[in-house]
N, C-alpha and C positions, 0 to 999 in steps of 0.2 A: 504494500500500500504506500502510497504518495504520502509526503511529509504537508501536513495541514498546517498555514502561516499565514496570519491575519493579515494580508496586505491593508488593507483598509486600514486598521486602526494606526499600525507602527508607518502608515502612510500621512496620519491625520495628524499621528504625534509630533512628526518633522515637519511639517506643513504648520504647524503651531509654534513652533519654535523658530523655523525659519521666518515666519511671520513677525516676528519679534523683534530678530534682527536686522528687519528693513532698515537701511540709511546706515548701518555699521559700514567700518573701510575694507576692502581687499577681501579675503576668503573670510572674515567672518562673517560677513552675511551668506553666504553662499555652500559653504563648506560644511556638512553636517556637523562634522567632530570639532572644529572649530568651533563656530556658530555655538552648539550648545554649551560651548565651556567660554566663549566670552558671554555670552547670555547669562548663566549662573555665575560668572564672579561681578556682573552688574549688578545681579540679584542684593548678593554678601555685601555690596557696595551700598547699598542704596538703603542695605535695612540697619547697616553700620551707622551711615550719615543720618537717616532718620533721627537718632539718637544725636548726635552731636550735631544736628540744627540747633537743638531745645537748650546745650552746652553753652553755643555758640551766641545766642539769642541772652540768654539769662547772664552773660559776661555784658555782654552789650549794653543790657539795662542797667547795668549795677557800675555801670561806667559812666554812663549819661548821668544818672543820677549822683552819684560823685562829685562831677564837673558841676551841676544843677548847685549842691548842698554848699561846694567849697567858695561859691558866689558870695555866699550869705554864713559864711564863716564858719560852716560848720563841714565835717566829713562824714561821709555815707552809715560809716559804722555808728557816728554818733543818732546821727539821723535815724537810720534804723531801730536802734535800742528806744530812741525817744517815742519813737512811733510806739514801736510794740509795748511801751509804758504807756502811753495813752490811748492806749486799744483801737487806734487809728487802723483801720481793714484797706488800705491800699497795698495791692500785690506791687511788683516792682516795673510789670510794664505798665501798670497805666500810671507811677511813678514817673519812671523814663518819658512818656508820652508829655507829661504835662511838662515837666524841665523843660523838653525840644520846641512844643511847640505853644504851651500857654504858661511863660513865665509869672504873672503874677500870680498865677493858681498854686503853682507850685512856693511861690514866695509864702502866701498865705498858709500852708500846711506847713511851712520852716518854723513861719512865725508863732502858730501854733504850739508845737513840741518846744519849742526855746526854753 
């Protein structure tokens, strides 16, 4: 008897994958064995970076707000502590937001915690 082999499927599952890597350079799009192995380390890449967006972001905030605090004579650590004493519920991007771009707002919650 003839060996039974799901063309179809292991047809769909390259076809899904080469799909993926439309717009890649040179044999990764094209190359099965290629292709699936830059495809999967896009993958590791992207679920890596997912994470160090939120890193990248939360330094960012605590930087702006720094620059925002040390205006008005004070430093972020201090700031922070004063907050969290006066049970002030601003997380630090919408902190950073008002620094950048509505200074008095941000003046008023310094002057607050002082």
């Amino acid at each position: 008897m003839s060996r039974s082999v799901n063309h179809v499927a292991s047809r769909a599952r390259r076809k899904k994958i080469l799909k993926r890597t439309r717009g890649y350079f040179g044999k990764r799009k094209n190359v099965w064995t290629v292709a699936v192995n830059s495809w999967e380390k896009g993958q590791q890449y992207a679920y890596r970076d997912r994470k160090a967006k939120k890193r990248n972001f939360r330094s960012l905030w605590i930087t702006r707000i720094n620059a925002g605090a040390r205006e008005y004579g004070m430093s972020y650590s201090v700031l922070m502590g004063n907050l969290a004493k006066k049970n002030v519920a601003l997380n630090r991007k919408a902190l950073a937001d008002l620094a950048m771009n509505n200074p008095e707002a941000f003046k008023a919650i310094v002057d607050l915690v002082k």
